[in-house]
DORO-387995 format. One record per residue (C-alpha): residue in one letter; z negated, y, x negated. Coordinates in steps of 0.02 Angstrom, whole numbers, plus 50000, padded with zeros to 5 digits. Layout:
! residues N
AZYX
...
***
This chain:
! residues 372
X447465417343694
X446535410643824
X445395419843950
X444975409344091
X443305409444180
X442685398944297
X442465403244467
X441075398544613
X441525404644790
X439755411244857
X439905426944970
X438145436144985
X437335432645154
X437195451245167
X438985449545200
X439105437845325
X437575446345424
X438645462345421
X440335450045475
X439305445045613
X438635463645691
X440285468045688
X440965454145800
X439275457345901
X439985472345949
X441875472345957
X442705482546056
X443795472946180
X445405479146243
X445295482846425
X447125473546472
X447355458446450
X449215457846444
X449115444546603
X448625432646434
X450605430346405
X450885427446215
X452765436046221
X451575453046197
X450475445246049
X448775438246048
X448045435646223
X446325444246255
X445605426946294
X446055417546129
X445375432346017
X443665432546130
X443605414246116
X444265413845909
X442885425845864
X441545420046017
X441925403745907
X441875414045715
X440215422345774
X439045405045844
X439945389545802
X441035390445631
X440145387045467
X440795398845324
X439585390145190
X440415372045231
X441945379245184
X441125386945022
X440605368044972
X442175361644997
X443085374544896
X441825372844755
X441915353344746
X443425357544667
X443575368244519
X444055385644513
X444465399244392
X444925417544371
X446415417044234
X446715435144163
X448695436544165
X449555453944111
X448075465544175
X447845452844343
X446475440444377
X447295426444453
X446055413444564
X446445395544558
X445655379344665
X446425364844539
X445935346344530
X446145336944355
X446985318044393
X446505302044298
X447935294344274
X448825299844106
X450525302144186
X450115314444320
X451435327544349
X450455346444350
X450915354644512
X450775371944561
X450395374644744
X450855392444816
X450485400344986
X451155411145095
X450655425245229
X449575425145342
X448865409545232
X448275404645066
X447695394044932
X446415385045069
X448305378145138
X447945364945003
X446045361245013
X446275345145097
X447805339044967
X446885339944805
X446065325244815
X447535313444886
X448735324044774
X447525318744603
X447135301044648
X448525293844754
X448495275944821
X449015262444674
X450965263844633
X451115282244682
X451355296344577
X449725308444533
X449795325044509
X448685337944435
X448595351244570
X448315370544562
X448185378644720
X448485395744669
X448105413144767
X449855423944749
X449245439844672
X448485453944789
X447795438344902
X445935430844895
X445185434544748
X446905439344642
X447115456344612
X448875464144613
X449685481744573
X451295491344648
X452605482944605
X452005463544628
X453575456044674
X453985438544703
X455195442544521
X453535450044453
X452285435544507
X453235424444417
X452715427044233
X451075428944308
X451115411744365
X451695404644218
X450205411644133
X449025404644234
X449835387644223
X449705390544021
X447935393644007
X447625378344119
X448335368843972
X450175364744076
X451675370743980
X453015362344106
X452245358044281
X453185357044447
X453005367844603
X452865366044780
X452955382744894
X453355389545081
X453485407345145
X453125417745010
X452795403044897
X454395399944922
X455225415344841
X453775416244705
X454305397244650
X456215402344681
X455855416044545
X454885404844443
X456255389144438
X457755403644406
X456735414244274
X455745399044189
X457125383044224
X456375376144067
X454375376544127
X454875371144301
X455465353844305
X455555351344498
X455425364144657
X454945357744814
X455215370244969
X454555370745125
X455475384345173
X457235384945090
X457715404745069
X459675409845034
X461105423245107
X462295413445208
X464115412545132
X465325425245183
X466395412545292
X464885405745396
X466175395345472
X466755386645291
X465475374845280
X465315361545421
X463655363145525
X463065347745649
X462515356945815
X460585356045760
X461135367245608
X462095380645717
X460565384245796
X459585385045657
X460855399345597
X460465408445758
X458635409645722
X458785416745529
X459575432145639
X457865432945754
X456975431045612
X457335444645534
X456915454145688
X455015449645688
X453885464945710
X452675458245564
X454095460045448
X454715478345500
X452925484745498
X452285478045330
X453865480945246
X453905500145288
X452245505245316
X450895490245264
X449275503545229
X449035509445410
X448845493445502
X447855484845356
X446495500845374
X446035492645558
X446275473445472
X445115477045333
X443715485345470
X443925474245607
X443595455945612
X444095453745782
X445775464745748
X446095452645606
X446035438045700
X447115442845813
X448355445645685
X448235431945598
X447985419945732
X449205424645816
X450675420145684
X449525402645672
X449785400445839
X451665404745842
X452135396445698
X451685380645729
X452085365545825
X450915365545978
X451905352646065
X450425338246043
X449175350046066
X448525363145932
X449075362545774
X447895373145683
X446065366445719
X445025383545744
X444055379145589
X445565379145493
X446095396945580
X444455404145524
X444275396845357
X445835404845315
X445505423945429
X443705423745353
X444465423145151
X445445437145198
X443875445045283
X442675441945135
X444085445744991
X444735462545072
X446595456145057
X447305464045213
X448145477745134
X448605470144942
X449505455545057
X450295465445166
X450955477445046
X451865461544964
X453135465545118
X453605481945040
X453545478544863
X455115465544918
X455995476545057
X456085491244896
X456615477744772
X457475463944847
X457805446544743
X459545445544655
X459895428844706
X460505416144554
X460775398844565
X459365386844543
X459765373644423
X457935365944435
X457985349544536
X457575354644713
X456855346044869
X456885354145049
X455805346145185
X456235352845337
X455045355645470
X455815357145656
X454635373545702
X454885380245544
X455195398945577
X456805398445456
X457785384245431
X459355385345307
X460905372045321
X460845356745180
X462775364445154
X462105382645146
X460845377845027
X461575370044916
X462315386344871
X460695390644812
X459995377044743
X460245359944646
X459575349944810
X459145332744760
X458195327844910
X458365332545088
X457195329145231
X457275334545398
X455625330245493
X455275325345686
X453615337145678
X452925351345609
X453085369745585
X452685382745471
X451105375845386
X451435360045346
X449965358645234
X448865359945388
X449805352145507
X450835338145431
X449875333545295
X450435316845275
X452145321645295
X452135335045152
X451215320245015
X452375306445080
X453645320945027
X452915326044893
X452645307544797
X454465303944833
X455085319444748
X454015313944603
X454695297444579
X456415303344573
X455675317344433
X455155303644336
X456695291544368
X457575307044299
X456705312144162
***
């Protein structure tokens, strides 16, 4: 049975008045850390982000853009789950579920819909859903929301959209949720595109042959697991999100600062400051800090059993990308049909490479339907 409602993003302007006292009168850390990044967010980016939030950045264009596509609330298991999908014309569009990560979300795909739905002439369509992982934006969650648990969820969602087999595409977290969803649901799923390729590297590191690029790569899964963001929120995610959910200037600086990190700066900022803001103001006017964060230690207290992936499986592999597995490694994991390794780009390709990830996207498509 169905029970989807539609769903119009409109936050009450008493809300943004209140957003905007409080960045009025921030409190502003009296060291500046010498503005070096290697302690976290410099003093004069988070004056400048919020200076920026406060007199320049327009929340309601981003609520028009959002709602020129539609949305829903789909009641899954207990959970609402919030959607942004886009229906295609063309009768042999592929349905696609989009899924986010942290510190992002479904706005990751705002600018896709469109080009995803109604691609130029000889390209595969799509029908995408950009969906909020529950316990971000407007999806609610509960203890236990794994990446295992999110799955079913998903699936219902997709359902009551009218999709009984759709393919998904997924990085950081949407990574593991559309792992979960290819090993639990193989006959739903009918591709996986990753972003992000997740897996445990074999017992023999040195059994598989690695190019020099790849060695390093191995080297960084190591300092990734290191990061700070990833001890805190897996052990102890409620005390930090009580100052992320009260301060708008504290949650910038969180947040921005993994935007600016994980990204390719190289050319120049990645992450436009509208795009930054778009993305920390959801999270300001939805109250995710905390349901988000907590997906950290739902994982660290119930870690994936990793299975084999028999779904067909792209990985398109971003050079700044914070975790990049071997082809040889991953295919250990998954049933990789296509393999990209990209000249730019980082963490959020959806924002950054946009191009990139459709030109990606469409191919993996065609082979789906060469396939099918």
């Amino acid at each position: 049975m169905s029970d989807l409602r539609n769903f119009i993003l409109e936050i009450p302007q008493a809300e943004l008045d209140d957003l905007h006292t409080r960045l009025r009168s921030t409190r502003w850390l009296q060291d500046s850390f010498d503005g070096d990044w290697a302690y976290g967010a410099p003093l004069p980016f988070v004056r400048e982000l919020c200076a920026y939030w406060l007199e320049g950045f327009d929340w309601r264009a981003v609520e028009a853009k959002a709602n020129s596509h539609r949305q829903c609330l789909a009641r899954v298991d207990g959970l609402d789950v919030h959607a942004m999908y886009r229906q295609s014309s063309h009768p042999d569009a592929i349905p696609l579920l989009l899924l986010h990560g942290w510190p992002s979300s479904c706005l990751d795909f705002l600018d896709l819909l469109e080009p995803l739905a109604e691609p130029p002439v000889g390209q595969p369509a799509f029908h995408p859903v950009a969906a909020s992982l529950p316990g971000y934006a407007f999806s609610t969650s509960r203890p236990g929301m794994t990446p295992q648990a999110m799955a079913p969820i998903l699936v219902g969602l997709m359902e009551q959209l009218g999709y009984q087999r759709f393919a998904v595409q997924g990085g950081d977290w949407g990574s593991l949720v559309g792992t979960e969803l290819a090993r639990q649901f193989p006959e739903r799923v009918i591709g996986l595109h990753l972003n992000l390729v997740n897996g445990s590297p074999p017992e023999d590191p040195d059994a598989l042959p690695l190019d020099d690029e790849e060695k390093t790569w191995t080297t960084a899964i190591d300092d990734w697991r290191s990061y700070p963001h990833l001890t805190l929120q897996s052990q102890k995610p409620a005390s930090l999100s009580h100052a992320l959910n009260d301060s708008p200037a504290g949650l910038a600086a969180w947040i921005g600062e993994k935007l600016h990190d994980w990204t390719d700066n190289r050319d120049g900022p990645a992450v436009s400051p509208d795009q930054m803001l778009a993305n920390i103001a959801l999270y300001w006017f939805s109250g995710c800090a905390g349901s988000a964060s907590r997906l950290y230690y739902e994982m660290a207290h119930n870690p994936v059993q990793e299975r084999y992936v028999t779904v067909p499986t792209a990985g398109a592999i971003f050079p700044l990308e914070v975790v990049k597995l071997p082809r040889a490694w991953a295919e250990r994991h998954y049933n990789i049909v296509q393999w990209t390794v990209y000249e730019r780009g980082g963490h959020f390709p959806a924002w950054e490479q946009p191009a990139a990830l459709l030109d990606d996207l469409r191919r993996f498509a065609a082979h789906l339907q060469a396939n099918h």
